[in-house]
N, C-alpha and C positions, 0 to 999 in steps of 0.2 A: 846669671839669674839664681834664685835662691834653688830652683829645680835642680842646676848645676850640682850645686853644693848638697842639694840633698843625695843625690844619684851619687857623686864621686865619694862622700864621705859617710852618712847618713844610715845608708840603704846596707854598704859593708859592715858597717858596726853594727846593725840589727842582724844579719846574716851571723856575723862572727860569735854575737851571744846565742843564738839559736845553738847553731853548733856546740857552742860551751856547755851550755843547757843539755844536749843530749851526751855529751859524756859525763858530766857530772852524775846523770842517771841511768849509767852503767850496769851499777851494782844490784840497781831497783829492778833494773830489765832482765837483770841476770836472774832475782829473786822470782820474780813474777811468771818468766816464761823460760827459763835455762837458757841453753846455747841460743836457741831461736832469735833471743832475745835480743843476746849480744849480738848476734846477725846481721841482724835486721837496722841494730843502733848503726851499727859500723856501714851499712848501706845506704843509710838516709844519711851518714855526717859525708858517705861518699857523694854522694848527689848535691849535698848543699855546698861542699867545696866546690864543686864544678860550678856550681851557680854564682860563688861569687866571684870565681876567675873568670867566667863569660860574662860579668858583669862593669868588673875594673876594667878587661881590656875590652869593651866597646866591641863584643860579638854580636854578630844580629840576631834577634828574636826567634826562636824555633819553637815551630808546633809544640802544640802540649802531644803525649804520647802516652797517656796514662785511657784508662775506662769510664772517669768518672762523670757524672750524669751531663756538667757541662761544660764538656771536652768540647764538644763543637763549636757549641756557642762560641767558644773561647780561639778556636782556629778561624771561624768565619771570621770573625772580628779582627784576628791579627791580619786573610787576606783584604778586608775593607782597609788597613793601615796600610798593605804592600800596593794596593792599588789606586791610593789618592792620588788624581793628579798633580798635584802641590806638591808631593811627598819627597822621600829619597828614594823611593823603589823600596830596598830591604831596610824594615825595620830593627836598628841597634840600639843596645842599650841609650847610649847619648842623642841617638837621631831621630827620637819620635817623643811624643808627646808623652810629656810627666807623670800622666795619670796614668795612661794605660803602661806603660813600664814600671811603675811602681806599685798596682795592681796585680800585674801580672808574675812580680815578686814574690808575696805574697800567696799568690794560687802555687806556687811552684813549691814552695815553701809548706804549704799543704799537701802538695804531691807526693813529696822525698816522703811524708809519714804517713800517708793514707795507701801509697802503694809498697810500704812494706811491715806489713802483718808480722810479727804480733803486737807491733807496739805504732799502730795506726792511728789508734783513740787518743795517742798523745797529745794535747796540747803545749806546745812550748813555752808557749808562752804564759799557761797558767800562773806560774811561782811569782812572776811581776805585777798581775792584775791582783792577787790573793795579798801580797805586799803591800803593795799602791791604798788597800780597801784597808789594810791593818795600822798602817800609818797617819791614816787620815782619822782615825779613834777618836780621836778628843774634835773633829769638824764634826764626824758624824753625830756625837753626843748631844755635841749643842743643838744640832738641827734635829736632831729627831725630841727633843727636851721643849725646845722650843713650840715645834708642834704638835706636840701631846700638849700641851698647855692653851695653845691657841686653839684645839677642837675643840676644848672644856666650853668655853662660852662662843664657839659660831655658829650657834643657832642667834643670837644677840645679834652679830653683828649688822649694821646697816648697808644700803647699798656702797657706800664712800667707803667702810674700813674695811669691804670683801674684796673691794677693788684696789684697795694699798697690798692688803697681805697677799694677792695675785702678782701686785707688780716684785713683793718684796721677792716671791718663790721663785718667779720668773728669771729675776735677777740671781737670784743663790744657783740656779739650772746653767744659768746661761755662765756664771766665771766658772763655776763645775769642769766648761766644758777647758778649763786649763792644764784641766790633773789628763794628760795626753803623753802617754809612753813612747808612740810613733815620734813625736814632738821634739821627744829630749833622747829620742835612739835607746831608750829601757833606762835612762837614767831616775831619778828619783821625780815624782813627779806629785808628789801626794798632796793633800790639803791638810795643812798643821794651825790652823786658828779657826777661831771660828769664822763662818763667811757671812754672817749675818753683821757683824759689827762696823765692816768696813763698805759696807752699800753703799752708804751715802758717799762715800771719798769716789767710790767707782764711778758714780752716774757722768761725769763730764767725756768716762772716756767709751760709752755708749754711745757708737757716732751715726748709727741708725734708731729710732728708740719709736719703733710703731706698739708699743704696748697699750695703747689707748686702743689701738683697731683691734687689737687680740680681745681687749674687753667689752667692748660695744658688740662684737660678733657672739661671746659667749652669753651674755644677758640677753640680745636678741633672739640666739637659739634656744635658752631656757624661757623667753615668755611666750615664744609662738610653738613650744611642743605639745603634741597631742600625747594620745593617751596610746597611740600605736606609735607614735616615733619617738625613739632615744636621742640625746644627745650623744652622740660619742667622738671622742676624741680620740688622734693616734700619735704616738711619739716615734719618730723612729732615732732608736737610740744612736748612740755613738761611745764613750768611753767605758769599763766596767770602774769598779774603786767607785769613789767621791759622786764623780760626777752621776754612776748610774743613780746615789743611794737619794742628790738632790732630784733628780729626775721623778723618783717613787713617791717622794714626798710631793713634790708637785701634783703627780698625779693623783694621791691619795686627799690633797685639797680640793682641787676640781669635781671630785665623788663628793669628799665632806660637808661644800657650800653649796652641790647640789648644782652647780655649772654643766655639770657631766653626768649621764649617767653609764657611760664606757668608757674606758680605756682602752685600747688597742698599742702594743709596746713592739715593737720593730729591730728584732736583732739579726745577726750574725748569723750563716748557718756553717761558716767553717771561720778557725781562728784566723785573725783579721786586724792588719796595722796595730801591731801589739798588743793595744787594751780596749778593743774592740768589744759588746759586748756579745755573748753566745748566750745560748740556753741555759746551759751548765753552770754560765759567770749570775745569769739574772738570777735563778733558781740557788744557786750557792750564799748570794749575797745574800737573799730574803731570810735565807738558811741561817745562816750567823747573826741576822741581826735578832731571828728570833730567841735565839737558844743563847745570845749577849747576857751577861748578869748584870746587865744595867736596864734600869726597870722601863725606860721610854723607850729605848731600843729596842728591847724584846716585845714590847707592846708593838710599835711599830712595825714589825717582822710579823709575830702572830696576823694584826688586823691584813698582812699584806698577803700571807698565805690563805688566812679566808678569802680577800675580793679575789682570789686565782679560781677559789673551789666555788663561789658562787657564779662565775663566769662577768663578775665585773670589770676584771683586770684578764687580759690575753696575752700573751704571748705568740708573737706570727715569727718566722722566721721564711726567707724566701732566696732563692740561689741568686736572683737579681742582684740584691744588693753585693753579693763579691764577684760581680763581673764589672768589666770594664768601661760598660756603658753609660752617657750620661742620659740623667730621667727623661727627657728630651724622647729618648727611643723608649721608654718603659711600657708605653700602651703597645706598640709593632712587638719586643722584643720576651714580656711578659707581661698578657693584658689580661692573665688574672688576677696578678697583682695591681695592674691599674682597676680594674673592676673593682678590686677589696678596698682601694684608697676611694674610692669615688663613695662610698657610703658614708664616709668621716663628712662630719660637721668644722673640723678643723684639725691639719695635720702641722706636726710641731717636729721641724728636722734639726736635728742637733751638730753641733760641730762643722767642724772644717771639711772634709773628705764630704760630707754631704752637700756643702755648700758650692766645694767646687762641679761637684754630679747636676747640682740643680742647674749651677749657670755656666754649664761645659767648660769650664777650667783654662778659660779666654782671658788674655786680657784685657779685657772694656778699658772702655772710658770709662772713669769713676762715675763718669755722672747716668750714665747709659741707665734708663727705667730699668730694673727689678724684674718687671713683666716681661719687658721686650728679650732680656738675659735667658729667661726660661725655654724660652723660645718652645712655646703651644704645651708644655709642662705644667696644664693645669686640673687635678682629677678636683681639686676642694679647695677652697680657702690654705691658704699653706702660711706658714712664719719658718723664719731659721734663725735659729740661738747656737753664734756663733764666735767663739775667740779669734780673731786672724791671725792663720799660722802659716797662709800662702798666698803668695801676692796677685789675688785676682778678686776685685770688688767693686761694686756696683750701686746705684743707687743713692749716690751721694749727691748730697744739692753743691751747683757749682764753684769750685774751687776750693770745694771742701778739702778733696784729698790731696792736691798742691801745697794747701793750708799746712796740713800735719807732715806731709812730706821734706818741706822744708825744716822744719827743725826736729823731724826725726825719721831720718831714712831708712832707718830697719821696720817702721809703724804696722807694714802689714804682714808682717812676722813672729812679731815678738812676744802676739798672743796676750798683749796688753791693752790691745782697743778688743771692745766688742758690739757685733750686733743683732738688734730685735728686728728683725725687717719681713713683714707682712706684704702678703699679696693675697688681693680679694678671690683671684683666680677667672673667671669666665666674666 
């Protein structure tokens, strides 16, 4: 299975550049904090070696052992794994389920640098997303060029051409969601053309495309709002780079056509499947596109740093999302956060890793409703803008996925189909 191959090959090569990553900044830790510093390096690279040798050779899963706030959470969950009856008893790396070992990666992988002080605040993965975001310069230019140009005259435009330039953002958000670092194990992953030019070529390999239901629900919501209810919308993110910067501007259309009057933005609260984004990634990008010497960009960045200060635009971040969970359990497991989504007028999940949380990371029937995959997964209206980059999907009319399967066997992999797929919710 493609899980095989992520586990056996995948999962070491991100492990291995972690590691690489912490000596290369050696010198810096030395600068920063003296001996401590190098201590503490040589402590975490000890810890993630042991992690990938527990990892190749198929050791079982051991309690996390660290203080941090969801430490339990994260042991309950590995006994609900040791104690499925279907199960193998102890969970190893190879004998359980994709998600939660490759999760649980990740959390460890935050351990080795959160429990060794003074170089805790590390992010490793910073220098790939900061890359990923520098490479993509000329995607970024166009898009942000582009929609400074299109705000000039949308107060003009009619109902038909707010609902094109919706479906067009939709669509720049949703192949965004390609620039994915976990994906290609921190290989290059950026966006070098402009993404608007080639839309049109893409729309055949949209093999879900409920964008008409995303638009009848936002024009419904904007003509039956009062003068005490907002619209508000919430993203919860997935990539930083490219994909966050399509993401902003989506969001900043939704404000500008007056579809929305919130945003609500959903990250990361520790670093996360490579290019994950965090506070730090959302807040850095806005940072550079404003102080950009290209004049839309900066515009861009500026108007995005106001909608933050005017409380247009939020930022949430929730330990939820880096646990192992699928949404499925979110109301039992954190029902504040189910609480906070249940205000949204419509919630927009991005990517893969979200995609598998929503519909537990099973493999359906292709054809299996959308709904029924959720299984009671429903705080609002929800859509996922999604590249397939694992092979578990849903929602297809029949024989659809046989259809592409036959003349292309890697199809839900290769992050070359993608989908708009909407559910009304209750």
């Amino acid at each position: 299975s493609f899980a095989y191959f992520t586990i056996k090959d995948r999962l070491p090569q991100i492990l291995t550049r972690v590691i690489d990553t912490l000596h290369r900044h050696k010198n810096e830790f030395f600068e920063e904090h003296g001996e401590k510093g190098v201590e503490a390096e040589k402590r975490a690279i000890s810890f993630l070696s042991k992690l990938r040798n527990e990892l190749q050779t198929d050791k079982p899963v051991t309690p996390l052992e660290d203080e941090l706030p969801d430490a339990a959470l994260w042991n309950q969950y590995l006994d609900y794994q040791r104690n499925l009856p279907n199960g193998n008893g102890e969970p190893s790396w190879f004998q359980s389920p994709w998600l939660f070992v490759e999760c649980y990666m990740y959390r460890r992988i935050h351990a080795a640098l959160a429990q060794n002080p003074p170089i805790d605040n590390f992010d490793v993965f910073k220098e790939g997303k900061a890359q990923n975001f520098f490479e993509s310069q000329e995607a970024v230019i166009a898009l942000c060029t582009y929609f400074q140009e299109l705000l000039k005259n949308i107060k003009d435009l009619d109902e038909k051409q707010l609902q094109e330039e919706l479906f067009k953002l939709l669509q720049v958000s949703l192949w965004g969601n390609k620039c994915d670092l976990s994906f290609s194990a921190g290989e290059d992953s950026s966006q070098k053309s402009s993404p608007l030019q080639s839309l049109e070529n893409m729309v055949p390999y949209i093999i879900v495309n409920d964008m008409e239901k995303v638009w009848s629900l936002l024009v419904n919501a904007k003509k039956n709002r009062t003068e005490r209810s907002n619209v508000r919308v919430d993203i919860i993110l997935d990539n930083a780079g490219f994909e966050l910067v399509s993401d902003l501007v989506l969001a900043d259309f939704l404000l500008s056509s007056k579809l929305a009057d919130e945003v609500y933005f959903h990250g990361k609260s520790i670093p996360w499947y490579v290019s994950d984004t965090t506070k730090h990634d959302f807040n850095w990008t806005i940072k550079q596109l404003g102080s950009a010497n290209h004049m839309w960009m900066s515009r861009c960045g500026i108007n995005w740093e106001g909608n933050l200060k005017k409380g247009v635009w939020v930022f949430h971040d929730h330990m939820f999302w880096t646990l192992p969970h699928d949404f499925s359990s979110m109301s039992e497991v954190a029902p504040d956060l189910y609480a906070e989504l249940q205000k949204s007028n419509l919630l927009l999940f991005k990517g893969d890793l979200n995609y598998r949380k929503l519909t537990g990371d099973r493999k359906w029937e292709y054809s299996v409703p959308f709904h029924q995959a959720l299984n009671k997964f429903h705080p609002a209206p929800l859509c996922s803008l999604r590249t397939l980059k694992s092979d578990t999907q849903v929602g297809l009319k029949p024989g659809q996925g046989e259809q592409i399967q036959a003349s292309e066997p890697e199809w839900m992999v290769s992050g070359k189909y993608g989908i708009v797929q909407f559910d009304a919710g209750l």
